[in-house]
C-alpha positions as CSV (number, residue, x, y, z in Angstrom):
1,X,212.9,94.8,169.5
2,X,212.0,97.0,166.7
3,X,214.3,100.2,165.9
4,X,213.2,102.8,163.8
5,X,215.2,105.4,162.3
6,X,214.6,109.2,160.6
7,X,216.3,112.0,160.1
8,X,215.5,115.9,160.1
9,X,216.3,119.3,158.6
10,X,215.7,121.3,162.0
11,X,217.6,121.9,165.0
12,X,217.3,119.4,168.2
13,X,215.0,122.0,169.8
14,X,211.7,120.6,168.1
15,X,212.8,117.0,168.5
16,X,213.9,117.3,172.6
17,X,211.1,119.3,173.6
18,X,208.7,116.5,171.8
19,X,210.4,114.0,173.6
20,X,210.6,115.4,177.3
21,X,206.7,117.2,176.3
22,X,203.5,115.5,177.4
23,X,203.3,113.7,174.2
24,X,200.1,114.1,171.6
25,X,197.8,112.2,173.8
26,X,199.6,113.1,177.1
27,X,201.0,109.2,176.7
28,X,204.6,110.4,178.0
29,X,205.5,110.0,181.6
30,X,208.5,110.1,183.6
31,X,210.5,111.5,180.8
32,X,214.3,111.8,182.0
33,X,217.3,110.8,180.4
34,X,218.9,107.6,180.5
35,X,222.4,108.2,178.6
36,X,223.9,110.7,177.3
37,X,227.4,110.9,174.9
38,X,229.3,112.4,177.7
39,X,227.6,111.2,180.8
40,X,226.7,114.9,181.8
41,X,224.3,115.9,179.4
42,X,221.8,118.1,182.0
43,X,218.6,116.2,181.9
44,X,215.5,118.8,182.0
45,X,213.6,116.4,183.7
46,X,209.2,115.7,184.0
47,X,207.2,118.9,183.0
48,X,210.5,120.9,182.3
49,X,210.8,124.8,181.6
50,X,211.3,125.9,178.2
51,X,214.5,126.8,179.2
52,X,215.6,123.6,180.2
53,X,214.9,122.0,177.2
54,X,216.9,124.8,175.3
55,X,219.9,124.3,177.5
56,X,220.0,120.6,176.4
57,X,219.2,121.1,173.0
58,X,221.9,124.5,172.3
59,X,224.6,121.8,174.0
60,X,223.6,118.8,171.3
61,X,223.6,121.6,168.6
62,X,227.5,123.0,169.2
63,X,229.2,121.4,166.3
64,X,226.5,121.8,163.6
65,X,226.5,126.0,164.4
66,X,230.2,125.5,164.9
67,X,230.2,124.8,160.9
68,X,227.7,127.7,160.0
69,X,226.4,127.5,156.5
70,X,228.8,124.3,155.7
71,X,225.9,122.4,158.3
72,X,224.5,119.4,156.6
73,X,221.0,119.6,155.0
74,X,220.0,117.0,157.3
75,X,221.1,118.0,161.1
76,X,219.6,115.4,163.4
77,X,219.3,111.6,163.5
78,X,216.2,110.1,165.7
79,X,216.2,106.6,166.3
80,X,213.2,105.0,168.9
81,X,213.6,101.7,170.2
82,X,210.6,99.6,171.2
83,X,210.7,96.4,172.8
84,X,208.0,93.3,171.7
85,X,204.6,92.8,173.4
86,X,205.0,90.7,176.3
87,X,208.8,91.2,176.6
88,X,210.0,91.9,179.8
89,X,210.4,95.3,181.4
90,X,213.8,96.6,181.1
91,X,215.6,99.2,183.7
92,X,217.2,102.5,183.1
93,X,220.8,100.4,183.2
94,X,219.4,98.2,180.4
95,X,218.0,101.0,178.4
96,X,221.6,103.1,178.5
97,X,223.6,99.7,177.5
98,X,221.1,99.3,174.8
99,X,221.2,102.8,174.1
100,X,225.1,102.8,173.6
101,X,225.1,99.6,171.7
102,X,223.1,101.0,169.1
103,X,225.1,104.1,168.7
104,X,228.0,102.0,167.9
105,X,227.0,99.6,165.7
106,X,225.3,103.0,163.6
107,X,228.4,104.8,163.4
108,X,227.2,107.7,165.1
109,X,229.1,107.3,168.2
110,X,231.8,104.6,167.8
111,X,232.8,103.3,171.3
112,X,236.2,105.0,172.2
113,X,235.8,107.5,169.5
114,X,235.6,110.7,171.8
115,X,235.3,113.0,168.9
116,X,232.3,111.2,168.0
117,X,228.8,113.0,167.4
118,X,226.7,114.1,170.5
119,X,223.7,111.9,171.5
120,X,220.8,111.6,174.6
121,X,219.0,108.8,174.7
122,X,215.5,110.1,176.5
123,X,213.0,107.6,178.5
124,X,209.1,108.4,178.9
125,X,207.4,105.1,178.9
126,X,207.7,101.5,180.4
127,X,208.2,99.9,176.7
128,X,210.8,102.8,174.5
129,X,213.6,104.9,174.3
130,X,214.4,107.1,171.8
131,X,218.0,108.3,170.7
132,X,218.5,112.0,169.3
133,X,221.6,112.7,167.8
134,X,223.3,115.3,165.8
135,X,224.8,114.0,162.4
136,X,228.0,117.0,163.0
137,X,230.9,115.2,165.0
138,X,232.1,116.9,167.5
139,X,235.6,117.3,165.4
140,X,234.0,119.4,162.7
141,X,233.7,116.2,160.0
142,X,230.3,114.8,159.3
143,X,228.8,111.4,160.5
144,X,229.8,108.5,158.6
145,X,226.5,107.1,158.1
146,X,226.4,104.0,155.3
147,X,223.8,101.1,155.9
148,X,222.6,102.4,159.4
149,X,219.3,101.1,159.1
150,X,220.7,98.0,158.5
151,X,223.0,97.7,160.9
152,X,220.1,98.8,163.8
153,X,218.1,95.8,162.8
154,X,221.1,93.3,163.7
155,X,222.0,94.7,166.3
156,X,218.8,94.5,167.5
157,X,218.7,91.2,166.6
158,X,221.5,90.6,169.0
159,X,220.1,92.6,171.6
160,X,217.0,90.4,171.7
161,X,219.5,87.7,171.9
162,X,221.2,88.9,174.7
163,X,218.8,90.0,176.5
164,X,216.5,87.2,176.7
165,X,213.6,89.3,174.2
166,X,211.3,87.8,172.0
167,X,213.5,86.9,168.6
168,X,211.8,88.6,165.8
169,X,212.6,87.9,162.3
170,X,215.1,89.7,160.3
171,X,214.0,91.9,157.9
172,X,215.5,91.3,154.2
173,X,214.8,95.0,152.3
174,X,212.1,93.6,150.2
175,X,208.9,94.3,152.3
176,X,206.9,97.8,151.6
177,X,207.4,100.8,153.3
178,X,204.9,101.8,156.2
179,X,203.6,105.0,157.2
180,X,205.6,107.3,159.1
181,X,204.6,108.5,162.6
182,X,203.9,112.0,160.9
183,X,201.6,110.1,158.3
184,X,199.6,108.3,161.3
185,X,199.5,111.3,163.3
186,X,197.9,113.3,160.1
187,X,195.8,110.6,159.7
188,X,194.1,110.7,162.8
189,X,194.1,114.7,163.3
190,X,192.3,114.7,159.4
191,X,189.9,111.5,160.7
192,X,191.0,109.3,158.2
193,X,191.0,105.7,159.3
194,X,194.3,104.3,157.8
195,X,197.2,106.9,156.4
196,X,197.1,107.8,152.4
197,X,199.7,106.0,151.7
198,X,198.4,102.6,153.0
199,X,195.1,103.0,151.3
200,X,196.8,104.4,148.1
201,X,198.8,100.9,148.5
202,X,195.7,98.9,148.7
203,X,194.1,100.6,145.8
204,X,197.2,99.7,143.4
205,X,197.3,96.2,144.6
206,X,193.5,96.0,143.7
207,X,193.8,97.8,139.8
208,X,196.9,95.2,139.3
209,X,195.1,91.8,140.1
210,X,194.6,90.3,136.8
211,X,195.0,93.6,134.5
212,X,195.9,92.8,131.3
213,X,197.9,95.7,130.1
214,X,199.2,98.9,131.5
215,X,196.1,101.4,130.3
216,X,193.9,99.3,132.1
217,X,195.9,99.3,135.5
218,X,196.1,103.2,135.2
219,X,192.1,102.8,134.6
220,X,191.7,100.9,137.3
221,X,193.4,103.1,139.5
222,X,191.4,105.9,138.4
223,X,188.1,104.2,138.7
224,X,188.8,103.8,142.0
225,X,189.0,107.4,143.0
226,X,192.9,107.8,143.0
227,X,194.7,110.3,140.9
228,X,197.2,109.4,138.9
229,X,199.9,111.2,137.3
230,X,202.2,109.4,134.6
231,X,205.7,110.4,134.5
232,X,207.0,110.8,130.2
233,X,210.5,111.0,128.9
234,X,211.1,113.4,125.7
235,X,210.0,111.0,123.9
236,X,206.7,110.9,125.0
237,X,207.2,107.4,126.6
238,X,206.0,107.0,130.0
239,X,208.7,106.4,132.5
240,X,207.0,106.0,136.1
241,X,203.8,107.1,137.7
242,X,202.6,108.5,141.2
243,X,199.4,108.2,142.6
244,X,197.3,110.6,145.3
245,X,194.1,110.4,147.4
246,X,191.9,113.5,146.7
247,X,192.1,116.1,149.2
248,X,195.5,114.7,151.1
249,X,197.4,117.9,150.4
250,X,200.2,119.5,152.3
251,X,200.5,122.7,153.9
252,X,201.1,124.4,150.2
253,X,197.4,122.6,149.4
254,X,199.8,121.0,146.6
255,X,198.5,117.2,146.3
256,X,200.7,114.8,147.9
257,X,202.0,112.6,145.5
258,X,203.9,108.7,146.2
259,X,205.7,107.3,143.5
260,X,204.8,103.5,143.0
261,X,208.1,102.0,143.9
262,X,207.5,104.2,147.5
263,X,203.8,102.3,147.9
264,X,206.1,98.7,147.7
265,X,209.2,97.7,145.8
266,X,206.7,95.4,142.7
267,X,204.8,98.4,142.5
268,X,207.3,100.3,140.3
269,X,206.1,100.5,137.2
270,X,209.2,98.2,135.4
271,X,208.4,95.7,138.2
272,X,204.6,95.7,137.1
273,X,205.8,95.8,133.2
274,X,207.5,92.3,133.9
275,X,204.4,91.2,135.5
276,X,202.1,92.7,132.8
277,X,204.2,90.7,130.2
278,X,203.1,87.5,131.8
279,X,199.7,88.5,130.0
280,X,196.8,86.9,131.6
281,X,195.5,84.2,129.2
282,X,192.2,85.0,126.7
283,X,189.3,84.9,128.7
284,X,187.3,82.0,128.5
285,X,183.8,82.4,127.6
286,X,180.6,81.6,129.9
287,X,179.2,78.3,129.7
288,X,176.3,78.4,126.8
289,X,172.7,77.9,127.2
290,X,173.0,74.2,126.9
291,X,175.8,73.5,129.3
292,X,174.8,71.1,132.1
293,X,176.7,74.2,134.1
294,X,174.3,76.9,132.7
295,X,172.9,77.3,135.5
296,X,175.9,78.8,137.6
297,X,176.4,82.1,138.0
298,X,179.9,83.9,136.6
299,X,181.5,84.5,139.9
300,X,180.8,80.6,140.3
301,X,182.4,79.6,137.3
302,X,185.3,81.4,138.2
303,X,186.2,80.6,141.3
304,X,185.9,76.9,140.2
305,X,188.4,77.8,137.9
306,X,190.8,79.3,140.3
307,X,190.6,76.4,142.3
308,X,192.1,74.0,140.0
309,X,194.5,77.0,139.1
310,X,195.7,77.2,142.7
311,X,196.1,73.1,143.1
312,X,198.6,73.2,140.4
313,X,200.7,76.4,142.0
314,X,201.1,74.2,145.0
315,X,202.4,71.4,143.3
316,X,204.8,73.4,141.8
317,X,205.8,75.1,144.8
318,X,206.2,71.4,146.9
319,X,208.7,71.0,143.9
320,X,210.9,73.0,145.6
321,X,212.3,74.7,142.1
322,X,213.0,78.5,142.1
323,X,210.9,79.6,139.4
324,X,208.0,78.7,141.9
325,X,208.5,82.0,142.9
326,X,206.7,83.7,140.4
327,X,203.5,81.3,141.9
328,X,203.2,83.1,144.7
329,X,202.7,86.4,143.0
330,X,199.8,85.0,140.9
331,X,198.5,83.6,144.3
332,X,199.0,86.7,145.5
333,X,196.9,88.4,142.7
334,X,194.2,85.8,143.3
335,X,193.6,86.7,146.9
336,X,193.3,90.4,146.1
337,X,190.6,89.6,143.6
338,X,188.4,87.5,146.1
339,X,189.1,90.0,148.8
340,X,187.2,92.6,146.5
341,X,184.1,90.6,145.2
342,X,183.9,88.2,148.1
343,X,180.6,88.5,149.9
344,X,180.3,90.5,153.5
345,X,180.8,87.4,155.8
346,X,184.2,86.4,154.2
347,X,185.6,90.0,153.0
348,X,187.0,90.7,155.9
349,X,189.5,87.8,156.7
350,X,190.0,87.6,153.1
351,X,191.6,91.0,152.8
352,X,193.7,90.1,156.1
353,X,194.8,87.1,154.2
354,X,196.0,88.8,150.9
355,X,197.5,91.9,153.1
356,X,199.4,89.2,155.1
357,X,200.5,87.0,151.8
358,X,201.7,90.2,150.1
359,X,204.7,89.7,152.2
360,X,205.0,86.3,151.0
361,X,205.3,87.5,147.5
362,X,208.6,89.5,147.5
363,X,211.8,87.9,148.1
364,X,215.0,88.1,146.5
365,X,214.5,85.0,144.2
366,X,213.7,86.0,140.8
367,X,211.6,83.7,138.4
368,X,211.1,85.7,135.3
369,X,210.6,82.7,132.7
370,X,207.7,81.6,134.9
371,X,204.4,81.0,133.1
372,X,202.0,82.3,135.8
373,X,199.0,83.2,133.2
374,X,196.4,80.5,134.6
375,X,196.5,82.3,137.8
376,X,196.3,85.8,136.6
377,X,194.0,84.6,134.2
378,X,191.8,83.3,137.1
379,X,192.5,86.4,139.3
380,X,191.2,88.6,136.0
381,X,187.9,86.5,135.4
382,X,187.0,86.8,139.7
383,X,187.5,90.3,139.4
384,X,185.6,90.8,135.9
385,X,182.7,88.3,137.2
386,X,181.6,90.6,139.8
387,X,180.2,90.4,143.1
388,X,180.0,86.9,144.7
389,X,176.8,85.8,146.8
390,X,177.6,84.4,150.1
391,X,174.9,81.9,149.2
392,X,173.9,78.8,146.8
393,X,177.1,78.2,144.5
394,X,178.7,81.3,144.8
395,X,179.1,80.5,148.6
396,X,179.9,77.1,148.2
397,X,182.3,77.5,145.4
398,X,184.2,80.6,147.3
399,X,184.6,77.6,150.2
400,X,185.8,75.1,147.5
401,X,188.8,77.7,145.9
402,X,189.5,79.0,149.7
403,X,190.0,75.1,150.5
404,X,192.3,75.1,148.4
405,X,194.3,78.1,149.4
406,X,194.5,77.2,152.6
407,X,196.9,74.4,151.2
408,X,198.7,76.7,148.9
409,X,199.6,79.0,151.6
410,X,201.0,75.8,153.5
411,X,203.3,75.1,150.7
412,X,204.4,78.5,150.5
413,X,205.1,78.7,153.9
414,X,207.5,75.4,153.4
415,X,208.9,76.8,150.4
416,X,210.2,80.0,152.0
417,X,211.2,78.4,155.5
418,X,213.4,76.2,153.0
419,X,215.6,78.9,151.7
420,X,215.5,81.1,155.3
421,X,213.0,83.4,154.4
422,X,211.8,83.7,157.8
423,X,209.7,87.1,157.1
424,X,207.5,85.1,154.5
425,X,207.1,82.1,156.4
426,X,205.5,84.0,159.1
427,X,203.3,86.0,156.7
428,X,202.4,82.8,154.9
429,X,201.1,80.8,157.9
430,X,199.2,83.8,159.0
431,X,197.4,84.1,155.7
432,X,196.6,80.6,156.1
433,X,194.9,81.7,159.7
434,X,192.8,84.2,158.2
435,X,191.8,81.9,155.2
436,X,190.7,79.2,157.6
437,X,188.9,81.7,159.3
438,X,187.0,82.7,155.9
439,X,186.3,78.9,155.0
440,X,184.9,78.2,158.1
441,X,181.7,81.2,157.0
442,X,181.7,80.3,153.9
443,X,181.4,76.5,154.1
444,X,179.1,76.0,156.8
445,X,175.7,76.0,155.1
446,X,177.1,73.8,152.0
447,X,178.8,71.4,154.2
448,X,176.1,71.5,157.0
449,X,173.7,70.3,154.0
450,X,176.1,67.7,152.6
451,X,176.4,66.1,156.3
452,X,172.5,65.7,156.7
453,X,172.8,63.9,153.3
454,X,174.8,61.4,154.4
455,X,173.1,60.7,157.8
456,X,170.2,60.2,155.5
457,X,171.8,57.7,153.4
458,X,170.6,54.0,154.2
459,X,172.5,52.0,156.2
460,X,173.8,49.5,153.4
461,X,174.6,52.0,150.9
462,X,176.0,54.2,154.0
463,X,178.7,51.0,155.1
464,X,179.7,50.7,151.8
465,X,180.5,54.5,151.1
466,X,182.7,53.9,154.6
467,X,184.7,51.2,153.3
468,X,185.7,52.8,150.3
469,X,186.5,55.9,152.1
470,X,188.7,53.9,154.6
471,X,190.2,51.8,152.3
472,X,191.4,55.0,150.5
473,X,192.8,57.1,153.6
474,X,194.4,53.6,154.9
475,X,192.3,53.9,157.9
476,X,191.4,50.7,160.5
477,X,188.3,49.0,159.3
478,X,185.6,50.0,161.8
479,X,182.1,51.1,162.4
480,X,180.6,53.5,160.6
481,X,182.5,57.0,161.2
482,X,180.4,60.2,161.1
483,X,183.2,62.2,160.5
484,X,183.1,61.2,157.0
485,X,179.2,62.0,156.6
486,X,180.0,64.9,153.5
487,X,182.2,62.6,152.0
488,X,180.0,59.8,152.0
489,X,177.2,62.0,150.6
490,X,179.3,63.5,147.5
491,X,180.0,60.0,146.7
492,X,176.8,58.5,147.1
493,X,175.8,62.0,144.3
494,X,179.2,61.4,142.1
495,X,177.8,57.5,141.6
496,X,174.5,58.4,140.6
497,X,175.9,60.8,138.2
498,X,178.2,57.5,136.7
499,X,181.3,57.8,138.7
500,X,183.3,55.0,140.3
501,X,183.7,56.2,143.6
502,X,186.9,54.3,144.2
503,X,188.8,55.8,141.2
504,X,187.6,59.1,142.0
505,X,188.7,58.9,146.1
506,X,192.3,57.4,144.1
507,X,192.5,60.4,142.1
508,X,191.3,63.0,144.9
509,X,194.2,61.7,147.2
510,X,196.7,61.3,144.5
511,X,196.6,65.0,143.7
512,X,198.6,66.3,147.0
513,X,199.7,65.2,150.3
514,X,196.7,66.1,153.2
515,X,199.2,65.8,156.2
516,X,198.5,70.0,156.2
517,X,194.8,69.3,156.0
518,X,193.4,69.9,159.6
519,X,190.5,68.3,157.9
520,X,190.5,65.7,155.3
521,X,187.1,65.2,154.6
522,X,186.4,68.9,153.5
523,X,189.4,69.1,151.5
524,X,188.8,65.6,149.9
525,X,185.1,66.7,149.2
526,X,185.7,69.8,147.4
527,X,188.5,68.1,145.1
528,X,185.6,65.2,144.5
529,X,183.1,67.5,143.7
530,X,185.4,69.3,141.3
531,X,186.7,66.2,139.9
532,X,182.9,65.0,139.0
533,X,181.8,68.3,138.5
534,X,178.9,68.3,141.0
535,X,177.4,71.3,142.3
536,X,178.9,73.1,145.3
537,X,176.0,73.8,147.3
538,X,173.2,70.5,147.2
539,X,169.7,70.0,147.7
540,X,169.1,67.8,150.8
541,X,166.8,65.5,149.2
542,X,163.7,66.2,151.7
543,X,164.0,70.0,150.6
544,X,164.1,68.5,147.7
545,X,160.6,66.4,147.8
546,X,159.4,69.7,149.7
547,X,159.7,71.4,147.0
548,X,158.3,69.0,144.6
549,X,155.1,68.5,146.5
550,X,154.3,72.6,146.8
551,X,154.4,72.5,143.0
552,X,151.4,70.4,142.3
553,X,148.9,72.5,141.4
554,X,145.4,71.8,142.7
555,X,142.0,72.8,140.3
556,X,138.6,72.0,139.3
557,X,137.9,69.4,137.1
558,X,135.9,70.6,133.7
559,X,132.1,70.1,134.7
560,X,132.7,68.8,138.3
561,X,132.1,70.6,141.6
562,X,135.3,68.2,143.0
563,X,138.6,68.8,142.6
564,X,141.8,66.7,141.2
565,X,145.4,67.4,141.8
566,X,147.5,67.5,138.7
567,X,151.1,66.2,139.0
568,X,154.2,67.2,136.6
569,X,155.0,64.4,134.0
570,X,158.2,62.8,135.0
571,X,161.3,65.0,133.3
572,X,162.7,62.9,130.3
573,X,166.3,61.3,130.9
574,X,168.9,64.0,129.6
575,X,170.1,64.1,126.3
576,X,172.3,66.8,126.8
577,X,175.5,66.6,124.3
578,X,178.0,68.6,127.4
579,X,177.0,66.5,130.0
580,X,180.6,64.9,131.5
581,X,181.2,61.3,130.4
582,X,180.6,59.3,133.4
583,X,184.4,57.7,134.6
584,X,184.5,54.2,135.0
């Protein structure tokens, strides 16, 4: 059951004649009342007279003309009650019990208290009611209103209890503020697809993954099309900022302007000078020219990088300390930097993941001594590599680093669930959903080619790999098991390339538990193939010798009518100085 609370500067008319009208989209139906704070409020009824409405509305008014120009600047109190999908329908009985409940627990009409302020509680479809009241009591003081938003959310909490409703979770004051009805309803009548104030949230969450200082965030912001308008002291020092979407004006045509800490509570500009302290680390320069990992591209290189960053932010999170929550905010950067430069296929879930993890990353724990610069560090070289191709290494290694979150998201999940942060939980296992969903795109052609490898192993060499791999996982010694066919190739390529692949399978599993792993052999490939630094995306080896044989060259001979194929000389064993030393 989810309540929702506002108040106004105008009389009840607007608000009742709304709420017993035909609705913006002629969605209302049946409107009649259900409660009332006497029991005889005169209900106007379906497709009631203007009149009607104005008789109701005059009689909820009374006590605020009773008090002339000593009225309140804010007159009514509007509060709609919603139950969940797939709750149960509830009768007009259940709708006035609820309806009174909720006035109690408020303060706006105290059961008992029959001086209290006067209230309707109005029905017009199956799944709502909303509550208008006026904030005057009827003995000339004012409403003593303190906390009422609060207090509607438990209550509603033990309505859904009592009730038998689906039990959401209880909010905790730290998640951002949504659009109001008026800012969805603009949004539509103006064509817009989301409300200014969730794109201009979006847009500030982008400029702040991995920025380095606060010009660069304001930068960022502007590059992007937003306006931006700093707020200075006398001093000339900048004490807050606002942002607006060009052309979202109000009625004035004056820009309409939200202050950061209105877009979300760490997107006041103190909360992002704490973060911005935390200074991502010196950016570490692309491989040189003689690198035996030349030949990956920067958005590559990066996300490799990321990867390892993440593995370590879930250890520290299955430590369990407190300052692990200052891991999930440099998660949380991380995700909004692969949501913007992740390729077409992925983009999508990937930007449901990192809207659903933002949740994740505000709680009331505090870890300001936490060194979170290898993540933000990793979120700032994704975002300055560029554009990632959904292809060849940039796809596979995008699948490698989204392996890995997948896992991180787990462990933030348990780490919130462990201190009752219920909200976070949720929104941490649903980022994991949508990042599964992205590694699934982006891992099919890599692992698709890494599986036809190791059917194509020879038997021997193929029985062998097995054991290993069982002996590893603890598995029963059996026949050869083909769900292990891209593990068995990457260590069949990490042996030729001097690895042990026993110590490296030890290592691979040593790192973290894979209980949360709905599969291991992905999750142990991708730490392999890290480990040994092998490329992301292989060459099946009959591509391979494809290849190879549509590069001979066939030409005449010098002073002969036949021809002769000429064949590359056999490349020289490497010599390069870079190259990893093999592990024995």
């Amino acid at each position: 059951m989810i309540p929702k609370i506002r108040t106004g500067t105008d009389r009840s008319f607007p608000l009742i004649d709304y709420l017993f009208g035909p609705g913006r989209h002629e969605e209302h139906t049946d409107q009649h009342l259900v409660a009332s704070w006497n029991g005889f409020a005169p209900d106007p009824g379906p497709n009631p007279e203007r009149h009607q409405v104005a008789k109701l509305a005059n009689q909820l008014d009374q006590p605020v003309k009773a008090l002339g120009k000593q009225a309140p600047a804010n007159k009514i109190w509007h509060c709609s009650i919603r139950t969940a999908p797939g709750d149960r329908p509830l009768d007009d009985s259940e709708w006035a019990a609820i309806a009174r409940r909720m006035v109690h627990a408020t303060g706006i009409a105290p059961e008992g208290d029959t001086t209290a302020c006067r209230w309707v509680a109005v029905r017009h479809a199956p799944d709502h009611i909303h509550i208008a009241a006026t904030l005057v009591r009827q003995d000339g003081r004012l409403a003593g209103l303190s906390y009422d938003r609060r207090k509607a959310q438990a209550e509603a909490r033990r309505i859904e209890k009592d009730y038998g409703l689906r039990q959401l979770t209880p909010g905790d004051g730290t998640g951002a503020k949504n659009p109001t009805s008026q800012e969805q309803w603009k949004a539509e009548r103006t064509g817009r697809t989301e409300p200014p104030r969730k794109t201009l949230h979006q847009a500030a969450r982008d400029a702040l993954a991995g920025a380095a200082t606060e010009e660069e965030f304001f930068t960022r912001l502007r590059d992007e099309g937003v306006r931006v308008k700093l707020r200075h002291a006398p001093s000339g020092d900048v004490l807050g900022y606002s942002v607006a979407l060009p052309g979202d004006r109000n009625r004035d045509s004056e820009p309409i302007w939200f202050a950061g800490n209105t877009l979300a509570p760490d997107l006041s500009l103190p909360r992002i000078r704490r973060r911005l302290n935390t200074s991502p680390a010196t950016d570490t320069p692309e491989p040189t020219a003689t690198s035996a990992r030349s030949a990956r591209s920067a958005p590559a290189h990066r996300r490799r990088e990321a990867a390892s960053s993440a593995d370590h932010a879930a250890a520290v999170l299955d430590q369990g300390d407190d300052q692990a929550a200052a891991q999930l905010v440099g998660t949380g950067e991380i995700l909004d930097a692969l949501a913007q430069t992740s390729p077409a296929a992925t983009r999508t879930e990937l930007r449901e993941a990192a809207g659903a993890f933002e949740r994740a990353t505000r709680s009331h724990i505090r870890a300001e001594n936490a060194d979170i610069r290898a993540l933000r560090s990793a979120a700032r070289g994704i975002v300055h590599a560029g554009g990632a191709l959904g292809r060849g290494e940039d796809g596979g290694t995008t699948a490698m680093v989204l392996s890995t979150l997948v896992l991180l998201t787990l462990a933030a999940a348990r780490w919130h669930s462990a201190r009752g942060h219920a909200q976070q939980a949720a929104a941490s296992r649903q980022a994991a959903e949508h990042l599964r969903a992205a590694y699934q795109q982006a891992a099919a052609a890599p692992m698709r080619a890494m599986r036809e490898i190791g059917r194509a192993l020879p038997e021997p060499e193929r029985r062998r790999y097995d054991a290993t791999i069982r002996a590893a996982l603890g598995k029963p010694d059996n026949r050869t098991d083909r769900r292990y066919d891209a593990l068995a190739a990457t260590l069949a390529e990490a042996e030729k390339a001097g690895h042990d692949p026993r110590a490296l399978l030890e290592e691979a599993t040593s790192w973290r538990e894979l209980d949360t792993a709905r599969n291991t052999d992905d999750v142990l490939v991708w730490r392999i193939r890290r480990i040994a630094d092998l490329p992301s995306n292989p060459t099946h080896p009959a591509k391979t010798m494809t290849s190879f044989t549509s590069s001979t060259r066939t030409r005449p001979a010098p002073g002969r009518t036949g021809t002769r194929t000429e064949t590359p000389a056999p490349a020289r064993p490497s010599t390069d100085p870079h190259r990893p030393t093999p592990r024995r």
